[in-house]
C-alpha positions in Angstrom: -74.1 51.9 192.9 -75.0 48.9 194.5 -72.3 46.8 196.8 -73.2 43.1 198.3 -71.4 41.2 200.4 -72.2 38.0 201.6 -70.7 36.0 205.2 -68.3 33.6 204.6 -69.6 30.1 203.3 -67.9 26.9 204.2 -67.6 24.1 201.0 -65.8 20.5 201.6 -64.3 21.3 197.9 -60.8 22.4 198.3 -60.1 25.2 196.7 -58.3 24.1 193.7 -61.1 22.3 192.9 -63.4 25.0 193.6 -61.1 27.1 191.1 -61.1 24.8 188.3 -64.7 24.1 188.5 -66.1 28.5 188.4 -63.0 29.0 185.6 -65.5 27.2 183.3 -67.9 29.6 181.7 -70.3 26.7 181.4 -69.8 25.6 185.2 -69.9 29.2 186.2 -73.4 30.1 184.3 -74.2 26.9 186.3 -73.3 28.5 189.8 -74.8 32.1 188.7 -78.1 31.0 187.5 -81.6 30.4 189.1 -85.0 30.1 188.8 -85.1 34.2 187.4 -82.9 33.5 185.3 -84.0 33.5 181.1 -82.3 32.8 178.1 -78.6 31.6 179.3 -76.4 31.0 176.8 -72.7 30.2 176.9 -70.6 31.4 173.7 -67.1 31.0 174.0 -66.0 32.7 177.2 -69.2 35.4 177.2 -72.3 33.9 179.3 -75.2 36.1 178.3 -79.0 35.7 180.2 -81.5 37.8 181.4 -82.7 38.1 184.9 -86.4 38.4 184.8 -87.8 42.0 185.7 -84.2 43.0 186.0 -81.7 43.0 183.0 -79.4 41.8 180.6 -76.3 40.3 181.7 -73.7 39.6 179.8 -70.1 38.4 181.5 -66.5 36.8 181.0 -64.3 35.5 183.2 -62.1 38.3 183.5 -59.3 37.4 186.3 -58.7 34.6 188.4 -55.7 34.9 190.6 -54.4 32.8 194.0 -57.2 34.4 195.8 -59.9 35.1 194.1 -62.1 34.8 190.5 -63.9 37.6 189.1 -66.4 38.0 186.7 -67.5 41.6 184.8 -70.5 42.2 182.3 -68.7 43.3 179.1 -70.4 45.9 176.7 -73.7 46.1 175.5 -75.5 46.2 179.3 -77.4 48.7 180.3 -74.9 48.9 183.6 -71.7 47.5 184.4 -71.9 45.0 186.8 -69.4 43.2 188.9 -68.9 39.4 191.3 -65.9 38.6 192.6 -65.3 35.2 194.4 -63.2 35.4 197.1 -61.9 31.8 197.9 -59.2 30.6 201.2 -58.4 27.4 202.2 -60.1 26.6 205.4 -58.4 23.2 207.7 -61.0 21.0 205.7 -62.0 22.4 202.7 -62.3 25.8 201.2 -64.5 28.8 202.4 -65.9 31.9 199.8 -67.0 35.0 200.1 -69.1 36.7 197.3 -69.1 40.5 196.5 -71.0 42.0 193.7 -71.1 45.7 192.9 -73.1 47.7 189.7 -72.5 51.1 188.9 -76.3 51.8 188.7 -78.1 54.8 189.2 -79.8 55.7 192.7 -83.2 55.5 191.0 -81.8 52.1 189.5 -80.5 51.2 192.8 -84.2 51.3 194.4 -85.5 48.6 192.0 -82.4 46.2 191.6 -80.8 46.2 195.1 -83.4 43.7 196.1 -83.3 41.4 193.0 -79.2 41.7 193.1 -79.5 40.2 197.0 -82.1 37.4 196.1 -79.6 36.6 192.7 -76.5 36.5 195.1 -78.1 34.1 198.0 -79.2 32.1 195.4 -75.5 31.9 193.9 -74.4 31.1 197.3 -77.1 28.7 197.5 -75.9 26.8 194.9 -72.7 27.0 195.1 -72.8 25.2 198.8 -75.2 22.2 196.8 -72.4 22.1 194.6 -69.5 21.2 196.9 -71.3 20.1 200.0 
């Protein structure tokens, strides 16, 4: 399994706004894709791409609460994967922390646990162009 946290990341959104913006599949497959990414494509509520010399991903939207938003690959992946965004209200603005988990193999692990870091800093990256 792989687990990746990152630090806490300061937007001058507010966190409603940051709420209604990721509960978008469209906006979200904004926010989670980058320059690796092939093939995105927004049906409905699933957001399906392919991470280049990675895998398949396939997601929904599958709870938002007070505190957080989470995302899950549905079936048809070749793992499950998981990203969960954490999001407080800070005095000005909103603060988020991203944690992303797969239930991948050790000998999976080797390959993807650097590609899964570079895919998360680039989701934080963007989402800090995004609201700052």
């Amino acid at each position: 399994m792989i687990y990746i946290s990152t630090e806490k990341i300061i937007l001058k959104s507010s966190s409603k706004e940051l709420f209604n913006f990721l509960s978008d599949p469209n906006k979200m497959a904004e926010i989670i894709s980058y320059k690796k990414t092939r093939h995105l494509k927004v049906e409905g509520d699933l957001i399906t791409f392919i991470i280049k010399w990675a895998a398949r991903f396939n997601f929904v939207i599958s709870k938002i609460t007070e505190d957080y938003l989470l995302i899950e690959s549905t079936k048809d992946v070749e793992f499950s994967t998981a990203i969960r965004f954490d999001v407080s209200d800070e005095n000005e603005g909103s603060s988020i922390i991203l944690h992303a988990e797969t239930d991948t193999s050790p000998v999976v692990d080797f390959t993807l646990e650097k590609k899964m870091n570079t895919w998360i800093k680039a989701i934080s990256s963007n989402l800090e162009t995004k609201f700052n």
